[in-house]
Phi, psi and omega in degrees: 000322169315289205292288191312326169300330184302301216311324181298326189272333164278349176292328202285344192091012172271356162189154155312127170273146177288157184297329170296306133031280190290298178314340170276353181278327189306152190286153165265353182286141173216122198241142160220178161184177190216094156258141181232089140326098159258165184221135201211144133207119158318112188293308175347292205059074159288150209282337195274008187051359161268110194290167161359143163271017139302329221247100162280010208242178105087021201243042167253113205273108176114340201234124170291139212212157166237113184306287169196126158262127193244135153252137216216117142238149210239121167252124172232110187209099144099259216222003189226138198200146184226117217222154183169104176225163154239169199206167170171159193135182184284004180299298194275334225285307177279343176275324167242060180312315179274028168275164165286165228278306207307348250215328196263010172291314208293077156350317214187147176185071211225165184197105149322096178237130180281127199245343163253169166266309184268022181201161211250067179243119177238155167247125170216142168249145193146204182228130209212145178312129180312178147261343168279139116118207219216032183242060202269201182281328145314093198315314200290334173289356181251146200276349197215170195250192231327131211283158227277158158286343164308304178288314174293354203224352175242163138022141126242302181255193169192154169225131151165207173262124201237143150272131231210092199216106186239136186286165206259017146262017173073004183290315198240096175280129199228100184218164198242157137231147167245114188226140171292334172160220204280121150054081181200136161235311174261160178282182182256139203292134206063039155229121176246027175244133174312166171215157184221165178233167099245154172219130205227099154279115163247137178252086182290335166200170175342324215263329204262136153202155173232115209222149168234170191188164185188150182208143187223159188143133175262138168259024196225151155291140196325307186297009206209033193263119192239119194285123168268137188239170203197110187216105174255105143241158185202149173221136168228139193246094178283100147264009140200172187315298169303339207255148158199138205229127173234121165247140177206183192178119175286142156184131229193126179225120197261142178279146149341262191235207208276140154093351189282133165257031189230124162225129200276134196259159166200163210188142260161088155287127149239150182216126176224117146253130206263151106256146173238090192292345171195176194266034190216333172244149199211082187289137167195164187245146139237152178226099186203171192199121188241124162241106190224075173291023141278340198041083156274350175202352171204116167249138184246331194061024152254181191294321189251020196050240173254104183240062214235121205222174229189096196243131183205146195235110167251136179249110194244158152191137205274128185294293189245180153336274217255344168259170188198108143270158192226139168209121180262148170253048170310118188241135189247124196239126185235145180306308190276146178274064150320329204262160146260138135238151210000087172041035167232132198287172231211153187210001172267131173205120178249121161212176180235199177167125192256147156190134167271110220246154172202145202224143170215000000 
């Protein structure tokens, strides 16, 4: 009888539902999803429209193209949480090539549980967005329409289980992982040895964040086995309501051969500064340089290997809220003649790349 008198007094406008009320009625369902549409060329003109094999992102040369399209449904409800996305584009197609066929579609796949009462600790399990570096497969959260060789040469995704533990002034995020390995959903065949993560976020004020990372792990079969070490930092910095500045440095050392006290290193300075001069245009710079003369993550089969640094001037401007065109000039200068141009080698890689994003 209660619930029909409320219901009656609320048609009439004599009273209001409460917001505790109104919240048990909200759906935990939250759907979203992102396409970005690119167009990229390359001065090389390689005859096959595939750019440098480092660059998995944006890297079809000559052809309007789909970096990626994500469908999202996102569940939160009480202690419990969930991700589910599919994808498709030249994003997934070269990043997760060696997954199984069922697998290289899968964005996201995680299933949450908050494990304490009093404190903001979780455990999720699944396949998740890496925890390394400050870059993702989602253009529009990125200062560049085209990703950094640091970012495109690390992580994107991961699969296995993370602990999770953010303080209850929101300054410090603290998580473990258990990984099937580097950017792995299936393992490598002979290999049973665990891999681990971690990470440490600090937000000392708004303005600030400061992040460590760390990835441990073999990529080889156990009877081959060479331990991999791993350190992604990054600070991203807001200096004034327009200017914003992210610096970050990779750095990462592989045993030799199996058993080995010898290791080969490799390392990755960057610098991105963002301005935004109004509130629809959004200007940025890069600066960078991955050096892995072992080719230990990028092999050239050349005398000095991958020495490679790097510059690009980006222009975005927002139609709307939710679209973005973008359009970059980026240029790659390498010690060695690594690159083609009209089928020659080459120590130069010039393109431009254009795109359209639209998020919902």
């Amino acid at each position: 009888m209660k619930k029909i008198i409320v219901t009656a007094l609320i048609a009439f406008g004599i009273t209001t539902v409460s917001a505790q009320e109104t919240e048990k009625t909200q759906s935990p369902f939250t759907f979203s999803g992102y396409i970005e549409t690119y167009y990229s060329y390359d001065f090389g003109e390689p005859d096959n429209h595939v750019r440098p094999g480092f660059i998995y992102s944006h890297n079809k040369h000559n052809e309007i193209n789909l970096n990626l399209g994500l469908a999202k449904v996102n569940y939160v409800k009480d202690n419990v949480r969930g991700n589910f996305a599919l994808m498709a584009g030249t994003y997934a197609e070269y990043n997760l090539a060696a997954e199984q066929d069922l697998l290289k579609n899968v964005y996201e796949a995680n299933v949450g549980v908050k494990i304490s009462k009093n404190y903001n600790l979780w455990i999720d399990a699944g396949i998740m967005p890496s925890h390394i570096g400050f870059e993702s497969a989602i253009g529009k959260d990125c200062a560049t329409l085209t990703r950094s060789i640091l970012a495109d040469n690390s992580p994107y995704y991961e699969a296995g289980v993370k602990i999770g533990f953010t303080s209850k002034n929101e300054k410090w995020y603290l998580a473990a992982m258990y990984l099937n390995g580097w950017q792995r959903i299936q393992k490598i065949d002979g290999n049973q040895t665990p891999a681990f993560g971690t990470q440490v976020t600090y937000k000392p004020t708004a303005k600030t964040t400061l992040n460590w990372s760390t990835y441990v792990g073999n990529e080889q079969p156990d009877n081959l086995k060479k331990w991999r070490y791993f350190n992604n930092f990054y600070g991203q910095f807001k200096v004034s309501e327009k200017t914003s500045l992210t610096a970050g440095f990779d750095i990462g050392a592989q045993q030799k051969v199996t058993e080995s006290e010898e290791y080969d290193v490799w390392f990755s300075p960057i610098l991105i500064a963002q301005y935004k001069p109004t509130s629809k245009i959004q200007l940025a710079a890069r600066g960078e340089y991955y050096g892995d003369e072992k080719g230990v993550i990028i092999a050239t089969g050349t005398p000095n290997g991958f020495k490679t640094y790097g510059f690009s001037a980006n222009f975005d401007y927002l139609t709307t809220d939710n679209v973005m065109f973008r359009i970059e000039a980026r240029t790659l200068n390498s010690k060695d003649e690594i690159f083609l141009k009209d089928n020659l080698p080459s120590n130069q890689n010039v393109f431009l790349t254009t795109s359209l994003a639209i998020s919902f």
